[in-house]
C-alpha positions as CSV (number, residue, x, y, z in Angstrom):
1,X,58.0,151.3,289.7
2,X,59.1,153.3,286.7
3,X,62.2,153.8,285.6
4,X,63.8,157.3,283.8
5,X,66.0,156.7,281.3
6,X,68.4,159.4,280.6
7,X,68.4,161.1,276.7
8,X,71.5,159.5,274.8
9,X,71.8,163.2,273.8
10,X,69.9,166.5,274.1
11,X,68.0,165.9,271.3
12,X,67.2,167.0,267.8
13,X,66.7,170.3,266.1
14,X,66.1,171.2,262.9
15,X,68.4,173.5,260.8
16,X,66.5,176.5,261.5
17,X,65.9,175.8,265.0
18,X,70.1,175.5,265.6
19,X,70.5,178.9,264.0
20,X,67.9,180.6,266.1
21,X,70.2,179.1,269.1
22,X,73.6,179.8,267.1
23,X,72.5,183.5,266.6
24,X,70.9,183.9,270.2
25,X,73.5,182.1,272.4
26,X,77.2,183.1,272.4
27,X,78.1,180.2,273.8
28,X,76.9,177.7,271.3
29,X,78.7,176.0,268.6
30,X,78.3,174.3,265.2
31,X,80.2,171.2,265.1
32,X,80.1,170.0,261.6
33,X,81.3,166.4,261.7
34,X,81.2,165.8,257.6
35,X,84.4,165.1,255.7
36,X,86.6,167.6,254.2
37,X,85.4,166.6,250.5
38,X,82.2,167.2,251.8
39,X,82.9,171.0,253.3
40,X,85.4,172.0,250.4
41,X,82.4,171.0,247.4
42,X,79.4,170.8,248.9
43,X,80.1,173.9,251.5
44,X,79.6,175.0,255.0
45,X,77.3,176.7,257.5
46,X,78.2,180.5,257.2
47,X,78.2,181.9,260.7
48,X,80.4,184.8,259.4
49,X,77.1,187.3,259.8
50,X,77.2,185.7,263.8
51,X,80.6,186.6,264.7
52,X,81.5,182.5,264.8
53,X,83.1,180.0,262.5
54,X,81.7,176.4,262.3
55,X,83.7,173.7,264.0
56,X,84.9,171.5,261.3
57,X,85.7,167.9,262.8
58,X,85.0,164.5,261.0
59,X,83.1,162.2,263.1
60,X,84.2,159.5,260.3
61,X,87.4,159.2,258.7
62,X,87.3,159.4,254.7
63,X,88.2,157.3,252.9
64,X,87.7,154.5,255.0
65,X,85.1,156.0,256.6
66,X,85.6,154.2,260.0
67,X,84.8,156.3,263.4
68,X,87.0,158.9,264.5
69,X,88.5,157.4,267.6
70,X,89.8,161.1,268.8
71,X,86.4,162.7,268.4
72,X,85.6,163.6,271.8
73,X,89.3,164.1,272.6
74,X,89.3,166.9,269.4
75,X,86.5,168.7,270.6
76,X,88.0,169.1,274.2
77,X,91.0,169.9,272.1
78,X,89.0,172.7,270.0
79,X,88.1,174.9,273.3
80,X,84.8,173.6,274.1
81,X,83.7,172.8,277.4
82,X,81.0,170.1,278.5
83,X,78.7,173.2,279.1
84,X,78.6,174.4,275.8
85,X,76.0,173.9,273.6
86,X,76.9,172.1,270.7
87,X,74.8,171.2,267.6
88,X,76.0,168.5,265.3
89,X,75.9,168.7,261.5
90,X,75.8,165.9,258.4
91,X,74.7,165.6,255.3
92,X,71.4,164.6,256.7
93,X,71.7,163.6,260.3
94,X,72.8,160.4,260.8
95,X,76.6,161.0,261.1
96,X,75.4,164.0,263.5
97,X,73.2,161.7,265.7
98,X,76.0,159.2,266.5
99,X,78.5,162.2,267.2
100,X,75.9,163.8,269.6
101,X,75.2,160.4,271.1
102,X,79.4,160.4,271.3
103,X,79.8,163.8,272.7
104,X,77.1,163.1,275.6
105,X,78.8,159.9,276.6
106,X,82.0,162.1,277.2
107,X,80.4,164.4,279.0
108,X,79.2,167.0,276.9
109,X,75.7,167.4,277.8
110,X,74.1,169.8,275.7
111,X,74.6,168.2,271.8
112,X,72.1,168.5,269.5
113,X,71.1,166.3,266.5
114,X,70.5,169.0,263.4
115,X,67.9,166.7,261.6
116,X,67.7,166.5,258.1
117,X,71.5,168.0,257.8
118,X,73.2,170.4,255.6
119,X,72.1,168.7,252.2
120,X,68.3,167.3,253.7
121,X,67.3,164.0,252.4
122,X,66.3,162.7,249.3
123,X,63.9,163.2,247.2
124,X,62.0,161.2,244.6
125,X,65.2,161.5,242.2
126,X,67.7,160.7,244.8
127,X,68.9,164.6,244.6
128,X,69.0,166.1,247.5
129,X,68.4,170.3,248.7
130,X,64.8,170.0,247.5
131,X,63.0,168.7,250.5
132,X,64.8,169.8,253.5
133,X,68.4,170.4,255.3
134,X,70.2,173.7,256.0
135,X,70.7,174.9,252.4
136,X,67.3,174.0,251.2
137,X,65.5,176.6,254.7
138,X,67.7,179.2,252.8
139,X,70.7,179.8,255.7
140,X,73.9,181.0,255.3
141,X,77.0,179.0,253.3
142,X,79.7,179.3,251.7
143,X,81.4,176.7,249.2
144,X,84.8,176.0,248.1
């Protein structure tokens, strides 16, 4: 007899996929779970043209970069609800994937994994936003 196993989260999309569902779906949200270095010099998702704002919540705590231990509690905090679609943001998707995995364990049971993030991953040179990631499909940001 076969067992189901349930998703740890809803699964993963890539940067263009998430906008198609930002732009198409009131209801869902950007959570972008980077640091606030990383969102004041490397920039944000601009949902400006949307009508929305990006939901700016570290999953990890700089410097030490150890878990945020509120997470979940800051996102019930922010407004959102464990209906609403929420897609998860790093530099490159592994932060993202934990938080997503997080989020569903609380409850929230549409997060989404953005893959490759908002910088992609590296390429032969170590630089990233030349292979893949939400800057490099050409969407919206804003820096600084």
């Amino acid at each position: 007899m076969g067992y189901s196993v349930m998703p740890s989260y809803a699964g993963d999309v890539t940067p263009t996929q998430a906008w198609a569902a930002l732009k198409t779906n009131d209801k869902a949200t950007l959570v972008d779970v980077r640091t606030e270095a990383e969102w004041t010099f490397v920039g944000i998702g601009d949902l400006s043209s949307l009508g929305k704002k990006p939901l700016l919540l570290s999953w990890q705590v700089y410097p030490s970069m150890a878990v945020n231990s509120a997470f979940t509690h800051q996102l019930k905090e922010a407004g959102v609800t464990e209906d609403t679609p929420l897609y998860f943001l790093c530099r490159s998707g592994g932060r993202s994937k934990a938080a997503a995995i997080a989020a569903t364990e609380a409850g929230f049971r549409q997060s989404f994994n953005i893959v490759e993030g908002f910088e992609g991953d590296p390429d032969g040179n170590r630089h990233r936003n030349r292979k893949n990631g939400w800057k490099f499909a050409g969407l919206p940001w804003v820096q600084g």
